[in-house]
C-alpha angles and dihedrals in degrees: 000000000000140000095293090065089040085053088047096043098058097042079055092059100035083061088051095049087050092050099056126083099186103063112124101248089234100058081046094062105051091047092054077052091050086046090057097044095051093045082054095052084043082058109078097208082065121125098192114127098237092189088106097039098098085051093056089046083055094046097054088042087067090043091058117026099085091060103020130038101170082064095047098045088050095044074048098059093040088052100054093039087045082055100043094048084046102247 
């Protein structure tokens, strides 16, 4: 898995998050947040620090699995590319 899935992955979640209504606008918003800083870290002139990325992912993974498991199979495969590409 490289960058591209990565790239896939998270256009893939973006579209989720768009398509439910019944997401706390607050947990929204962080993973919009998540979204952006991921795209960042995607963007090669970028001069975030991705050490902590695959630690986000998890985090947001516990905020939505209990409501919303498209979100968190996606977080899910985002975690596990952002590992395996070491961000």
């Amino acid at each position: 898995m490289g960058f591209e899935d990565l790239k896939n992955a998270v256009q893939q979640l973006e579209d989720s998050l768009k398509e439910m209504d019944s997401v706390d606008e607050s947990l929204r918003d962080k993973l919009t947040q998540l979204i952006a800083e991921i795209n960042q870290n995607i963007d090669s002139t970028s001069d975030q620090d991705p050490k902590n990325l695959s630690e986000k992912v998890k985090s947001s993974v516990i905020q939505f699995e209990a409501n919303h498991p498209r979100i968190t199979e996606l977080l899910e495969k985002i975690k596990k590319i952002c590992i395996g590409l070491g961000i």
